[in-house]
Backbone bond lengths (Angstrom), bond angles and torsions (degrees), N, CA, C in turn:
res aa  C-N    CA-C-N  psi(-1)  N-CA   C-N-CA  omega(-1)  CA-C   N-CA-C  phi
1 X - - - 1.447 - - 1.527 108.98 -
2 X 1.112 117.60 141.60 1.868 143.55 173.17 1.504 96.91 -36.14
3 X 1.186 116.43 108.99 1.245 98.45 154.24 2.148 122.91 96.00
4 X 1.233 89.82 -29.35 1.330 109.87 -176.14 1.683 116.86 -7.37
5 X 1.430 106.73 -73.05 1.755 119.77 174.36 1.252 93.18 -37.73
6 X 1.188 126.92 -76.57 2.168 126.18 -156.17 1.352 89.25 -60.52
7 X 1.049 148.60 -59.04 1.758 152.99 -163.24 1.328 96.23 -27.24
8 X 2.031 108.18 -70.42 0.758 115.89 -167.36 1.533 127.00 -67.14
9 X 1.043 108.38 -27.36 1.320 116.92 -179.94 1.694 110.66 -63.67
10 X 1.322 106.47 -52.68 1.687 112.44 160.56 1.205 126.10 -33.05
11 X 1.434 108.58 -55.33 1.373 118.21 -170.55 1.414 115.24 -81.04
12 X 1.491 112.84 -24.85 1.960 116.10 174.09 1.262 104.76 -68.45
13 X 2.243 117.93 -28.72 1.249 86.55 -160.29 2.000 98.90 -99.01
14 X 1.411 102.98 10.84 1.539 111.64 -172.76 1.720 99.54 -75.60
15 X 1.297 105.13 -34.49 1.480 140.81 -174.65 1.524 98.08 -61.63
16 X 0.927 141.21 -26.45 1.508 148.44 -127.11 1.666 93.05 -124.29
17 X 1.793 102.49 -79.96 1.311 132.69 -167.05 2.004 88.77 -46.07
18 X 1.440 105.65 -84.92 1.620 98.67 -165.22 1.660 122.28 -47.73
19 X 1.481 102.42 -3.21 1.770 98.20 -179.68 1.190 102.39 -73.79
20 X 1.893 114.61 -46.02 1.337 103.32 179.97 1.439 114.44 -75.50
21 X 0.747 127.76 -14.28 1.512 121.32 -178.09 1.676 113.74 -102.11
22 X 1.085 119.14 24.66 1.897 149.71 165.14 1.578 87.95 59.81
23 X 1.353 122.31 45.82 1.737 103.99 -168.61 1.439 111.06 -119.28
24 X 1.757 113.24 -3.03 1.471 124.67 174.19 1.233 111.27 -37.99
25 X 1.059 148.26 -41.28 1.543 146.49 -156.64 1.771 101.88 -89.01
26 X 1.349 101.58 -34.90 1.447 113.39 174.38 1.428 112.93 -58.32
27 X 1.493 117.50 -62.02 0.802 133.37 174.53 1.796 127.35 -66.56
28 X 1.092 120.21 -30.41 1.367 109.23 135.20 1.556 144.53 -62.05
29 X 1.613 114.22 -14.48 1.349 104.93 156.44 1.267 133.42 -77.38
30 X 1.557 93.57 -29.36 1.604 97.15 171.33 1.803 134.49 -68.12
31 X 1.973 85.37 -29.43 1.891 71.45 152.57 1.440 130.21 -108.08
32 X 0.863 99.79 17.84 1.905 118.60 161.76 1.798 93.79 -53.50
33 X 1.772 95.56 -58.55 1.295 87.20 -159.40 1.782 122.55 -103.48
34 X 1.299 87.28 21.75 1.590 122.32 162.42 1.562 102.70 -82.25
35 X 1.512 115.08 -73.22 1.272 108.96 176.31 1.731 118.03 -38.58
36 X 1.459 126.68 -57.01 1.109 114.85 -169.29 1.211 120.63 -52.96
37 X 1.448 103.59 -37.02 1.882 122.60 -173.06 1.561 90.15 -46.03
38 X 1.326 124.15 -69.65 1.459 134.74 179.90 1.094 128.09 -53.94
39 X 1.053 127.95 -23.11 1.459 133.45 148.52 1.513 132.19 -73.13
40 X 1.229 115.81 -14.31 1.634 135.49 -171.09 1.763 98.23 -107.97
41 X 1.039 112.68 -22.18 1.948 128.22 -175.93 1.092 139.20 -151.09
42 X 1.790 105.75 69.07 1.281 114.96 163.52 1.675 130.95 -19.87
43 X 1.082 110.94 -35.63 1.442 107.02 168.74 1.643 118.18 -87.79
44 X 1.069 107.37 0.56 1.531 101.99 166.52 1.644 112.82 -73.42
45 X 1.136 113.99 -50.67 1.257 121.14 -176.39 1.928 99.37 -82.62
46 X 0.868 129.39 -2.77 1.177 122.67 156.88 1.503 126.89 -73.76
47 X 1.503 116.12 -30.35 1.542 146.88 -151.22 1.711 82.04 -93.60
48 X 1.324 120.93 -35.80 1.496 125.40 -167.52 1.419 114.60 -96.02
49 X 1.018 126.67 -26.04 0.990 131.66 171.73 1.607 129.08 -93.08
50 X 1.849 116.24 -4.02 1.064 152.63 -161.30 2.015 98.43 -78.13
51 X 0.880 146.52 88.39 1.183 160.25 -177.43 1.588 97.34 -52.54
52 X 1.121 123.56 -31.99 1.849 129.23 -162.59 1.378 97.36 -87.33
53 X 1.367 125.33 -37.58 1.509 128.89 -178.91 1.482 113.60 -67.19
54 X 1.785 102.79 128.87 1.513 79.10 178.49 1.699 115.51 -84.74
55 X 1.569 94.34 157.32 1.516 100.55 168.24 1.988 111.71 -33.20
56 X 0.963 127.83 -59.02 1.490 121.40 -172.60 1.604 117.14 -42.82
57 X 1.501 95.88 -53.70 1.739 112.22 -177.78 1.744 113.25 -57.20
58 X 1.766 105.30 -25.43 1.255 106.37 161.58 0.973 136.26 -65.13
59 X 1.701 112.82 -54.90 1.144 131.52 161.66 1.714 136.39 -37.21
60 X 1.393 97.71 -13.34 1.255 124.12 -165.96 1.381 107.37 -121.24
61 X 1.750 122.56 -31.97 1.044 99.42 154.68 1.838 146.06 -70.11
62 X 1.661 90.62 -27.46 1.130 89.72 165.05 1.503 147.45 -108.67
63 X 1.598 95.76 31.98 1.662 113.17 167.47 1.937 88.96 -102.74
64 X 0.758 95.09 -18.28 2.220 76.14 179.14 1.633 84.93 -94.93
65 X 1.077 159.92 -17.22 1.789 145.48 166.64 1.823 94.93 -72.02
66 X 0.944 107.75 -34.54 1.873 95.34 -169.04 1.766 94.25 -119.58
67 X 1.044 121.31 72.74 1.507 100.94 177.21 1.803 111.79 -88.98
68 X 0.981 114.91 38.50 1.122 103.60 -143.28 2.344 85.34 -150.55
69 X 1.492 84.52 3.16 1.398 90.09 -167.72 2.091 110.36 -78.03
70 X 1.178 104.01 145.99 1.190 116.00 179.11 1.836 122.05 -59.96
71 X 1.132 143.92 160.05 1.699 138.85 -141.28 1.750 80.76 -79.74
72 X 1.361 110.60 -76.69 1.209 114.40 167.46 1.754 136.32 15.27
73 X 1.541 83.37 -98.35 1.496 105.38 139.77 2.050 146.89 -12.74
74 X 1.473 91.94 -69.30 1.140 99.70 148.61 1.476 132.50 -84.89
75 X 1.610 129.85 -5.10 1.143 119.34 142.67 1.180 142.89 -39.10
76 X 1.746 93.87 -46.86 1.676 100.97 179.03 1.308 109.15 -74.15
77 X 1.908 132.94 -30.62 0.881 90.96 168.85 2.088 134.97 -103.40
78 X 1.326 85.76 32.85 1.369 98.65 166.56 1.550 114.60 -70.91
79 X 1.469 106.94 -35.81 1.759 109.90 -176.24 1.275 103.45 -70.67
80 X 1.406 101.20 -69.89 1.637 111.37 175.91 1.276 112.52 9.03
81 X 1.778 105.52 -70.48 1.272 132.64 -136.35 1.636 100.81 -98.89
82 X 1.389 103.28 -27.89 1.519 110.06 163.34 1.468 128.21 -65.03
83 X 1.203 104.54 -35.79 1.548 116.97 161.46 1.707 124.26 -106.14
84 X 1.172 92.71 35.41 1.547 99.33 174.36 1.339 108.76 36.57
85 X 1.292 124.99 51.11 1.594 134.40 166.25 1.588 124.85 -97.96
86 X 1.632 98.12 -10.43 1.625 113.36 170.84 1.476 123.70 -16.42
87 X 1.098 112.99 -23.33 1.810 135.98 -174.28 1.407 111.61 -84.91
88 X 1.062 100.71 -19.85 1.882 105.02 -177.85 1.256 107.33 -107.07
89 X 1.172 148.65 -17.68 1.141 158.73 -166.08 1.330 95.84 -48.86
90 X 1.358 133.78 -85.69 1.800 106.94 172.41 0.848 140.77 -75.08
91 X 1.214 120.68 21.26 1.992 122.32 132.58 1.214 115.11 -79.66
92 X 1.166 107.97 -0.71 1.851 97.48 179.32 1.474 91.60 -110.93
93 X 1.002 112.30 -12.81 2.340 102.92 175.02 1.660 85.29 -82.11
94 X 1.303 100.09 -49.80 2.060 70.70 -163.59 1.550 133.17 -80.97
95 X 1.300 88.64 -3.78 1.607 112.10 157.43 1.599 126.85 -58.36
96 X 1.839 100.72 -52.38 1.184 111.56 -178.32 1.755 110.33 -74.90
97 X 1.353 114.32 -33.96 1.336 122.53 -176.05 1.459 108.58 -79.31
98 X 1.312 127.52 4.73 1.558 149.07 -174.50 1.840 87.93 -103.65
99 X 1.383 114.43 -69.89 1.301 106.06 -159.57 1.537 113.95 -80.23
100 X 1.744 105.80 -14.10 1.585 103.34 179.49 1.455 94.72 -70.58
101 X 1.220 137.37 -26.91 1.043 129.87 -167.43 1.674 126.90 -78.81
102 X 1.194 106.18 -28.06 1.357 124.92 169.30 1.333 116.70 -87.88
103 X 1.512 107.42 -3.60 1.891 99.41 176.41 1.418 96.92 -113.58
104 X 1.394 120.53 6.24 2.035 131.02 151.39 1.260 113.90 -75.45
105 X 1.359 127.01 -27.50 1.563 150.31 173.54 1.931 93.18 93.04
106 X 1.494 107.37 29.60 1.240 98.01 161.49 1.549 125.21 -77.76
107 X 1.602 132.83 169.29 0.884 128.64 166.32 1.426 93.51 -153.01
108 X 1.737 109.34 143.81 1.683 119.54 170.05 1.489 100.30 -87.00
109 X 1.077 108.03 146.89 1.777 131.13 143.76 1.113 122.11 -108.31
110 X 1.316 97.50 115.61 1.570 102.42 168.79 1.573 112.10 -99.38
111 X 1.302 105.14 155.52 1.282 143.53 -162.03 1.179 128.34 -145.42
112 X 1.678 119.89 92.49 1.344 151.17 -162.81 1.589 94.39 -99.25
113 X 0.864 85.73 119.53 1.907 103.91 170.18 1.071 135.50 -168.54
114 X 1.842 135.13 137.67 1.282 135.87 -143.61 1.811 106.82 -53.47
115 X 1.310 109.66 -34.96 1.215 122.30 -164.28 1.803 117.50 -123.26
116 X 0.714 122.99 -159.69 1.464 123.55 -175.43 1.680 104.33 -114.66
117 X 1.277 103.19 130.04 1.626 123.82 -175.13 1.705 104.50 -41.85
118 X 0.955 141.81 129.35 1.442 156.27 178.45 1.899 86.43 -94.59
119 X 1.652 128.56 145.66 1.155 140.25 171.16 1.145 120.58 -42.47
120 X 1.629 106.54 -51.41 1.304 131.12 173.06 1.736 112.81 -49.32
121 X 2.016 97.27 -55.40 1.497 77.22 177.35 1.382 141.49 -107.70
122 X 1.216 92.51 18.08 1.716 118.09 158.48 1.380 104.06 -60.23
123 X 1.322 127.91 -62.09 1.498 122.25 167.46 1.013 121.35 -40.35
124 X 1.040 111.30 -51.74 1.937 120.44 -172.67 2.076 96.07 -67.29
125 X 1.107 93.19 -46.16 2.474 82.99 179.78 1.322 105.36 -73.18
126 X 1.585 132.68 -16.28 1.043 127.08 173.98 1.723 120.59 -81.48
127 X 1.632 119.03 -29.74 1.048 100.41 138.35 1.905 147.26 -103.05
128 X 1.181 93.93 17.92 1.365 113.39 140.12 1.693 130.20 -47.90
129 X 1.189 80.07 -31.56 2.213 91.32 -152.36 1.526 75.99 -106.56
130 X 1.494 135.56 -41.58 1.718 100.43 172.13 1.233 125.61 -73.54
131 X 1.253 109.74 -9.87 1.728 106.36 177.44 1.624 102.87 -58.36
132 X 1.105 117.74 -42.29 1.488 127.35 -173.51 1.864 108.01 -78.15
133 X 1.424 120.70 -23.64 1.077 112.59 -155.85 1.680 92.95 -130.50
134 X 1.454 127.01 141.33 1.490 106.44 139.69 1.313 138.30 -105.72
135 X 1.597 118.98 16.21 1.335 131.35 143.38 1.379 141.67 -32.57
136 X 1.003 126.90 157.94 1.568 123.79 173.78 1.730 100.02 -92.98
137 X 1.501 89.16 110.22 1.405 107.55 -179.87 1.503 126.10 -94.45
138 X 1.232 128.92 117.15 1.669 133.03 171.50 1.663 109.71 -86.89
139 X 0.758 101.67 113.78 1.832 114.13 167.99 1.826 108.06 -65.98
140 X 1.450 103.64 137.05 1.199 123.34 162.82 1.174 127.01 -149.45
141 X 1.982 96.91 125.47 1.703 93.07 -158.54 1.834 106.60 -106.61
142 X 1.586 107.91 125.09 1.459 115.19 178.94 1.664 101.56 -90.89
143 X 1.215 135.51 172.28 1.387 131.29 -147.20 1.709 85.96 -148.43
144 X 1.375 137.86 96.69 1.548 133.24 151.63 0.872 139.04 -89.62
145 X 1.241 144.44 15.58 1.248 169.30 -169.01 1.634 104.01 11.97
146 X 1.469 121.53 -44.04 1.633 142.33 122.44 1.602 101.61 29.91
147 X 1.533 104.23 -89.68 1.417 122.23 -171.76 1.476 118.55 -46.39
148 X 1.481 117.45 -12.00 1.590 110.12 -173.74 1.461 118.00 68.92
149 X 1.479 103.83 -45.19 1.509 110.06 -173.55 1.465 125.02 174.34
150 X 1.167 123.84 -179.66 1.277 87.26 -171.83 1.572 136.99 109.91
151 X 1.383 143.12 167.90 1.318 124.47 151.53 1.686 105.32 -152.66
152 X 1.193 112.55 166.07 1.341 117.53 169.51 1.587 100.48 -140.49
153 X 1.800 90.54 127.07 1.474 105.81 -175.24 1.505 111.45 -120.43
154 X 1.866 105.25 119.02 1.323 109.92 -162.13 1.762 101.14 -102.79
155 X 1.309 105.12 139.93 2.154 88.74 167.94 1.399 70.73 -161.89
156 X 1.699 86.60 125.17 1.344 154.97 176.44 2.260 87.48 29.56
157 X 0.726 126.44 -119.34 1.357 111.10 -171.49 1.710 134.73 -78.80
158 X 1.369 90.89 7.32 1.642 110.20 -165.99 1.762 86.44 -98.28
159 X 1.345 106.03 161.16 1.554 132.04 170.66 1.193 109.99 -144.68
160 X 1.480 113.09 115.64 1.973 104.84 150.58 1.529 96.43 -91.81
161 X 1.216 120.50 149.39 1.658 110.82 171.86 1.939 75.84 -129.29
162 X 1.610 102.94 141.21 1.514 106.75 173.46 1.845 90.09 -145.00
163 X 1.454 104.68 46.19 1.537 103.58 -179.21 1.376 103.93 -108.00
164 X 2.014 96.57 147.03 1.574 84.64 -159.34 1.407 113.33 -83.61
165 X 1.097 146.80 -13.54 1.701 152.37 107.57 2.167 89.04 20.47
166 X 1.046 114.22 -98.91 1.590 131.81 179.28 1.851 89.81 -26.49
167 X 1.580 129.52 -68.42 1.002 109.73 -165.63 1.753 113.77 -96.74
168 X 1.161 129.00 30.47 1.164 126.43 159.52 1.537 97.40 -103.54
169 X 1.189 131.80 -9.75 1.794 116.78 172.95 1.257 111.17 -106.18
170 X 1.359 100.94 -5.42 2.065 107.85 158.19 1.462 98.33 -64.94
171 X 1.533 129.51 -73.92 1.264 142.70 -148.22 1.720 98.82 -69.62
172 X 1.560 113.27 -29.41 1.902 104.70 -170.77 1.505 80.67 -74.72
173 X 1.847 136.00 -59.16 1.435 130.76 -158.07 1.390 95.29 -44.63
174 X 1.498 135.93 -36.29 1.823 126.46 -139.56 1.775 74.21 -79.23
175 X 1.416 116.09 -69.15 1.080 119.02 -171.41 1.235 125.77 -29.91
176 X 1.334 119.85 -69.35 1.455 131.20 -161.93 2.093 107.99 -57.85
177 X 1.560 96.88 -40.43 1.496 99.57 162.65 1.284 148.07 -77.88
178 X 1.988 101.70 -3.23 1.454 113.17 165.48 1.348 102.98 -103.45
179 X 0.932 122.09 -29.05 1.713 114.95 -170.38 1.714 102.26 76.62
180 X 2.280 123.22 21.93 0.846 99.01 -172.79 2.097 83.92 -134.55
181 X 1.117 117.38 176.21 1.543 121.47 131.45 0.888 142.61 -67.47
């Protein structure tokens, strides 16, 4: 991702500012709903990343998308915009919504699987994912159709992969290096 190192750095110290000022929770909804904006409108994040636009027209677009945003909030993107960083702005929400989350002692799991999680077995990877974790874990299900079957469950740098994709290139490697069945 663009930018990643400065993101982060933004977002530890955005991370920082609203703890003391009790506004973290604030400030994670607002890029919750920053993120969606950016996910629902490719040209938003185009408009930001747009070098020809001036910094102001940015700045301005995205206090009329969040008007509703917390002091906090619009600090960061007062800097942003002061240092022509407007472009990072969602790497620095999912940064910050990464680290608000880990200073809740949350952690996501993700959950790659051919098909879409059934209730049942969302329950069943969720206690899966505490055997591995003793955090308060949120499930997130990615859809690969790829895998054949199967799932691979990632939290935060660990992987079980038990997809059968993963064990049919176990069984061709056993093969291809015995020359047997």
């Amino acid at each position: 991702m663009k930018g990643n190192r400065a993101a982060l750095r933004y977002a530890k110290a955005i991370l920082a500012f609203s703890q003391e000022n009790k506004a973290a929770a604030a400030v994670a909804k607002d890029m919750r709903h920053l993120e969606t904006l950016l996910i629902e409108n490719d040209a938003l994040q185009r408009a930001l990343d747009n070098p020809l636009l001036p910094v102001g027209k940015k700045k301005t677009l995205i206090n009329a998308l969040l008007p509703n945003a917390c002091e906090a909030s619009v600090k960061l993107f007062s800097l942003l915009a002061e240092k022509n960083r407007l472009s990072l702005l969602a790497a620095t929400g999912q940064q910050f919504l990464t680290l608000f989350a880990k200073a809740q002692g949350e952690v996501t799991a993700v959950v790659t699987s051919a098909v879409p999680l059934s209730a049942e077995l969302e329950k069943a990877m969720l206690e899966k994912a505490k055997s591995f974790s003793n955090q308060n874990i949120q499930i997130e299900n990615k859809v690969d159709p790829s895998l054949l079957g199967g799932f691979i469950l990632k939290i935060g740098d660990m992987q079980y992969d038990a997809s059968v994709v993963h064990q049919l290139k176990a069984i061709k490697t056993l093969v291809t290096k015995t020359n047997t069945i």
